[in-house]
Structure formats: structure tokens, C-alpha cells
C-alpha positions in Angstrom: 116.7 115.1 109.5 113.3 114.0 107.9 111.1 117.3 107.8 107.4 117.3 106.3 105.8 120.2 104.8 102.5 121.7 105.2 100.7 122.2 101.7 97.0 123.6 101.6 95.1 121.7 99.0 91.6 122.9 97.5 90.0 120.0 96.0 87.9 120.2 92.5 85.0 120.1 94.9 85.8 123.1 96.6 87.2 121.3 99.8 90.2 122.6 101.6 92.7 119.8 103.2 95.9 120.9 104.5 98.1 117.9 104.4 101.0 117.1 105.6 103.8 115.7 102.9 107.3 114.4 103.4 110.7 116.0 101.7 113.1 112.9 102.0 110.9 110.6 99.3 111.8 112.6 96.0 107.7 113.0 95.9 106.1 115.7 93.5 103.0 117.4 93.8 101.2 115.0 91.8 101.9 112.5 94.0 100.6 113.8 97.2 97.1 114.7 95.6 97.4 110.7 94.6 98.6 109.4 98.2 96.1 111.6 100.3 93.2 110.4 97.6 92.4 114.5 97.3 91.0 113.4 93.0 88.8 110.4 92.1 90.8 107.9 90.9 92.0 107.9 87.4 91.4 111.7 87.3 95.2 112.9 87.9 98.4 111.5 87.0 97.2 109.5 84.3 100.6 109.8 82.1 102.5 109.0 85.6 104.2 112.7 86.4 106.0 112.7 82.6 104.1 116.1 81.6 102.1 114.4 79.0 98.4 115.0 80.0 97.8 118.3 82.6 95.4 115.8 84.7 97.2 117.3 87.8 96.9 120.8 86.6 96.8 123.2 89.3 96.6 126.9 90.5 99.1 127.9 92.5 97.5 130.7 95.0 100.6 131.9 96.8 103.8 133.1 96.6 105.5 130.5 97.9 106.2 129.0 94.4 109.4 130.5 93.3 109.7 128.3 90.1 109.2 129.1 86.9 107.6 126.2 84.0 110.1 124.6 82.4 109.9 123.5 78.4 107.9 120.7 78.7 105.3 122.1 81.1 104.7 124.9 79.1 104.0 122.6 76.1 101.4 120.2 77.6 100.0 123.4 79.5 99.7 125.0 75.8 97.3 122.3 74.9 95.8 122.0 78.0 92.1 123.5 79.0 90.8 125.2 81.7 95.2 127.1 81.7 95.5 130.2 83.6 98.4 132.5 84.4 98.8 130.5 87.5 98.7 127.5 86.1 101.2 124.3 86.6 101.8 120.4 86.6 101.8 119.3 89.9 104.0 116.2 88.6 106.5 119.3 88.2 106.5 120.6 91.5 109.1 118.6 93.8 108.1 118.4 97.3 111.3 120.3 99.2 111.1 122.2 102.5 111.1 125.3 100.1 107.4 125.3 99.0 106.2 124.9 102.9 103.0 126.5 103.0 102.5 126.2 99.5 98.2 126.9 98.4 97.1 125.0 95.6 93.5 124.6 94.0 92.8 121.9 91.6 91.9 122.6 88.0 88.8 121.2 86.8 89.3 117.9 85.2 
């Protein structure tokens, strides 16, 4: 059964858009920002979800997350600016019914 998830998304404007994204299309994070148009384009995802750039750097703002970085997220998060301890690649962040509800904010680009 196709489910979508509810994921609450501040944009690096400040705007709040809760959106709706699907589970069965092996989308990530990343991708949702890029399909619902929520960065100006060419601003996120710009190595394609590969963990090479932190364009779709994000702070995650609930618990919903249970996830931890793996290696190569923490390496390009190393490098990256603007990293806090809630920091993450939204091209990391698989879109399963688990993270329903999820509360992201952009990081600044």
C-alpha cells in the first residue's frame, strides 16, 4: 500500500511548507526540497544526493530522526559551513513512513 508522509519544511526564507512526500519512489530528502521547488534552483543538490557538497544541508528540529550520519556525511559536513549539532544531508535522509512528521529547516546556502 502506497503511504505518503507529512514532512514540515522551513525554507531559507523563513517559510514554513508542510508537504506531503511519497515512501514507494526510493526518494531522499533532497529530493523533495527539489520536487516541491522549496530552494532556488541550483542552490541544493548540486552534486546529485552523492554527499559531496552540503547544498541540502539541513537542521533537523525534532525527534523523529532516529538516524545517526554515516562516514561520508560526516566528512562533507566537516568541511561544510554554517554545521550545527543538528546538522544533516538531506540527500541522506530516505523518505520511509518512519520519519512522518519529520521538522526540517534549511541551512543557509
Amino acid at each position: 500500500m502506497v503511504q505518503d508522509i507529512t514532512i514540515k519544511i522551513t525554507d531559507r526564507e523563513g517559510v514554513i511548507h508542510q508537504v506531503q512526500a511519497p515512501t514507494d519512489m526510493n526518494l531522499n530528502l533532497m529530493e523533495v526540497i527539489r520536487m516541491y521547488e522549496l530552494a532556488e534552483e541550483g542552490t541544493i543538490g548540486i552534486c546529485g544526493g552523492m554527499a559531496l557538497c552540503a547544498s541540502c544541508q539541513c537542521y533537523v528540529l525534532n525527534d523523529v530522526l532516529k538516524t545517526e550520519r554515516n562516514d561520508d556525511e560526516e566528512a562533507m559536513l566537516s568541511e561544510a559551513y554554517h554545521v550545527k549539532e543538528n546538522s544533516r544531508l538531506g540527500c541522506q535522509i530516505p523518505i520511509t513512513t518512519a520519519i512522518d512528521g519529520l521538522e526540517i529547516e534549511l541551512a543557509p546556502e
